[in-house]
Every structure is written in C-alpha cells, then in structure tokens.
N, C-alpha and C positions, 0 to 999 in steps of 0.2 A: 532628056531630063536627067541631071546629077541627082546620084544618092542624099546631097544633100538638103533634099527637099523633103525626105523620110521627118528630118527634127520637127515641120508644122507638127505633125501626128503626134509625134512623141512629147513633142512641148504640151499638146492639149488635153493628152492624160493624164500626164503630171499636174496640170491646173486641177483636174478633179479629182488626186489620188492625193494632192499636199493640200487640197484646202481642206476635204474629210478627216486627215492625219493631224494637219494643226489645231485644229478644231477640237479634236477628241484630246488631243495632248494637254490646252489649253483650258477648255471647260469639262473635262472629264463627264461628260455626261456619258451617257448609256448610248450601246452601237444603236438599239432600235430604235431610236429617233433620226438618224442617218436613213436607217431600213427604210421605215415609214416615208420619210421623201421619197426614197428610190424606188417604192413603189407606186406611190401615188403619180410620179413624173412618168413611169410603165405606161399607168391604167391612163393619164390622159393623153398621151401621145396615141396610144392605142385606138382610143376613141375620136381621136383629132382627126387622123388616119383617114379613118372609115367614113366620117363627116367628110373630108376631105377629096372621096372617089370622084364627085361630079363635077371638082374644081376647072377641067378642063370645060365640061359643057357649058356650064355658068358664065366662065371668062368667053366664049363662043356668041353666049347668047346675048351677051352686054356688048360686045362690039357689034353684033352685027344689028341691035336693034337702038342703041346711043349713040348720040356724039360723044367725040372722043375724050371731050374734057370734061362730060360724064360719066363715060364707060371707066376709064382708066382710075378716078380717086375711087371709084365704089368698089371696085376691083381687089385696091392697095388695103381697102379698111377692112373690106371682105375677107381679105388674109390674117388683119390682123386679128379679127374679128374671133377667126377661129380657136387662137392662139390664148383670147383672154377667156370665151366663154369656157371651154377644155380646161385648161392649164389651173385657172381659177376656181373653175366650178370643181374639180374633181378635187384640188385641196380645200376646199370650203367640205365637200363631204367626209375629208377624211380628219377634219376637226370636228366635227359632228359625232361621226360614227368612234373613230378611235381617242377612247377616253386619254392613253399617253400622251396626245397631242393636243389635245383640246386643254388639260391642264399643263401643259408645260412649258416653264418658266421662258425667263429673256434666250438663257442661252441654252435652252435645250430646242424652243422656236428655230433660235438661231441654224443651229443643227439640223433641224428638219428641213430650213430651206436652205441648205451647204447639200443635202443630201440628195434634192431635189434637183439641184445644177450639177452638182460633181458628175451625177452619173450620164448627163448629157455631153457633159465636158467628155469625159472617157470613152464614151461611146463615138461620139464625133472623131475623137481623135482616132481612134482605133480605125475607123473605116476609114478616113483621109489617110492613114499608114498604108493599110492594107493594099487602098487603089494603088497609092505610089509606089509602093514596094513592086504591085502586078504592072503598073505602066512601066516601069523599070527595067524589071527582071525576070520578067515573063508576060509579054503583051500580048502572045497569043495566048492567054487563056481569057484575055478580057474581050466581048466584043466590039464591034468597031467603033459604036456611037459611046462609048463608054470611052474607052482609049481617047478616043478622041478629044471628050469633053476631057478627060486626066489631065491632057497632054496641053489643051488650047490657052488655060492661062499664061499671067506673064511669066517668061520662062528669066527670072531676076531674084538672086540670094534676098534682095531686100524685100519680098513678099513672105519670106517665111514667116519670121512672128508674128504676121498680121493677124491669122487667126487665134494666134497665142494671146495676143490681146485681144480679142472679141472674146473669148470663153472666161476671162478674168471677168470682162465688164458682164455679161450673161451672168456668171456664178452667181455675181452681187444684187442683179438687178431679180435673181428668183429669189434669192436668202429674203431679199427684203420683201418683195411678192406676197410669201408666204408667211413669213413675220406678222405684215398686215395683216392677212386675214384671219390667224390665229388672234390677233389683237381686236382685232372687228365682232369674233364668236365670246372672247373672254368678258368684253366691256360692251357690248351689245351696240357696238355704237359701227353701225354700217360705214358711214362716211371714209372707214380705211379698207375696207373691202372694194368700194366701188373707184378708190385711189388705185387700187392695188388692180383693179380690171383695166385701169385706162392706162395706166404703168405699163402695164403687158401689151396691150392694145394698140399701142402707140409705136413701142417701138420695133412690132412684126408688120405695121403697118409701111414702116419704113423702112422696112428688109421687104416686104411685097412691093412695096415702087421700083427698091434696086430688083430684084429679081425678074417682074414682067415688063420692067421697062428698058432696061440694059443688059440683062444679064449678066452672072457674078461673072462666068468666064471670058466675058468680053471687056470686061474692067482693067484698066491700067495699073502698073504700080501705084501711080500716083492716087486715079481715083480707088483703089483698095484702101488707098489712108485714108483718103476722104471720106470714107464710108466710114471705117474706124474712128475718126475722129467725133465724128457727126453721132455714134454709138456710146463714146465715150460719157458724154452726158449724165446719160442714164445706169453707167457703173458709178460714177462718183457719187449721183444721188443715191446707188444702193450704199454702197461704202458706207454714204455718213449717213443714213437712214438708220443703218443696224446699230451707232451707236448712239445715235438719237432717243433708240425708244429704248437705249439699256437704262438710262434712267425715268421712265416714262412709265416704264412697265410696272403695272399692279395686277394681282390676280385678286378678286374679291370671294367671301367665301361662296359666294352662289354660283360662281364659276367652277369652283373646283369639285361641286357639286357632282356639275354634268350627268343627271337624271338622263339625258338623252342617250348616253353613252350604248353600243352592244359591245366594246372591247374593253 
C-alpha cells in the first residue's frame, strides 16, 4: 500500500474541520451551537452503539429463521433503523432540553447540524489515517484481521477521494437532518421531523445492503462510485434543503418562549 492512500484520512478531516471554519466565518454565530451538535452526535452514536451489541445475533436469527428475500430487507432497514431512531431522537432531545438550540435561528440551526457531521467527518478520517499510516509503517502493531481488512480494498489511486466525497454528502445530509427537526420543535409541525427520520433511515438503510451484502472491502473501484453516486442524492438534497428553509424559516414568539427548556 503507497503512502499515498494517507490523503482519504486527511481529505476527510478537512471536510469537517472547513465546513465548521467556513461556517463560523460566514455566519458568525457562537462556537456553542457547533458544541451542541458535537455533542449531541457523542451521546447518539453512544447510544446507537450499545443498541447495537446484538446486531450480530439478530442478523443470525433472521437468516436462520426467514427466506432470504425476507431476511435480507429487514436486515438493511434494521440498520437503518437504528441510525434514525439514535441520531434523530437524541437531536430532537437536545432541542427540547437545550434552550440555545431550540431557539436558534436559520443559521445558527445550520451550525448545529455542520457541527453534528464535521465531527463525524474528522473522526472517520482520523482513524482511516491512523489504520493506513499502521497498515503502512508499522503492521506489526495491527492485528492480523485488521491488517488485513486495511490492506484488502482496491489497491487503485482512483479510490481515494471516494470517501472524501461521501463525508461532503453525509455533512449536508445531517445539517439538514437536524435543521428539520429544530424546524419541526419551532413550528410544531411534525411532518419535518418524521422527513428528517426517513432521510436518515433511508440512506443507513442503503449503507446496510452494501455492508451485509458485499462488503465495503470487497467493492471495486468501480462499484465504490457506484455507491457514491447512488449516496450523492441525498447530499444535494442536503445542500439545497439548507437553503430552502433559509427563507422558510420563522421563529414565532411562543417558540422562543421554550418553557420546556433546563439549559
């Protein structure tokens, strides 16, 4: 494996260390609406996690008790499943609980769901560096099932940016995620929360097909785009989602109320 495979990593920290920068530069809002994503993206992943421990037994118990062309969609939704009730629920509670968030504006929303991805973005990247840097330049500190998986993808310069582009389309598709449901808490009006669940749902559901039915390391150059592309979708609908609701967006005064608030 060439060092030159270090850039995925380093590309996809920059996705979520320029999109927090330009953001703040841009809309000058306050870092702790950044924070508040970054934590709230913690406590659901945390919790996603631990929901998560029996996914092997579950996916066991559905093949050995279905046909296969039942086992396998309930499987993919089941993935995604987790991904909306987590990811969604714990920002729906932190517009609830955290009054900064529950009253704030287009672009301070904005912000909180920039702050929500970035830190996923950097975080991924950071440990795709990491691996490569040890599949690289010290493989015997990795074990063998590790190295291996490092090592097994297409060994092709033209799979680096791939994931550089899936953390751009991710970034946009939480900004707007979260957007929603701060929009759904302000106006009372559900119907963009439960957009905002099927948004999320849909597209982990579609990362769980390629995952237990191909595996990402068994993927081709080719089908690596194919998966990016097929992902792309749902960044463009973030993209123009965010400035869709920059004129959309009203706070009324009983919002900004927020009696519910402890922060």
């Amino acid at each position: 494996m060439s060092p030159i495979f270090l850039v995925s990593g380093i590309g996809m920290m920059l996705v979520g260390i320029l999109a927090v920068v330009y953001w703040k530069i841009k809309s000058k809002i306050r870092w702790a609406l950044f924070f508040w994503g970054v934590l709230a993206w913690i406590i659901a992943v945390v919790l996603k996690s631990i929901a998560a421990l029996p996914t092997k037994t579950i996916i066991s118990y559905l093949r050995d008790t279905l046909p296969k062309y039942l086992s396998e969609p309930i499987i993919w939704i089941y993935s995604g499943l987790l991904t909306g009730i987590f990811e969604c629920g714990v920002t729906l509670a932190f517009v609830y609980l955290i009054r900064r968030v529950k009253e704030s504006n287009w672009k301070e929303s904005v912000g909180f769901g920039l702050g929500f991805g970035s830190i996923e973005a950097f975080l991924v990247g950071a440990g795709s560096f990491v691996l490569t840097y040890l599949a690289i330049f010290m493989p015997s500190l990795l074990p063998p099932e590790i190295l291996k998986q490092a090592t097994s993808g297409p060994n092709s310069p033209l799979i680096i940016p791939a994931p550089v582009v899936e953390r751009i389309t991710v970034i946009f598709l939480h900004a707007l995620s979260c957007l929603l449901i701060i929009f759904a808490v302000q106006t009372k009006n559900w119907r963009w929360f439960w957009i905002s669940f099927v948004y999320k749902t849909a597209i982990d559901t579609i990362a769980g097909y390629i995952l237990f039915t191909y595996r990402s390391e068994n993927l081709t150059v080719a089908g690596t785009w194919i998966v990016e592309l097929a992902l792309l979708p749902f960044g463009i609908i973030g993209a123009w989602g965010l400035w869709y609701f920059k004129d959309k967006w009203k706070i009324s005064d009983d919002c900004q109320k927020n009696s519910g608030s402890i922060i």
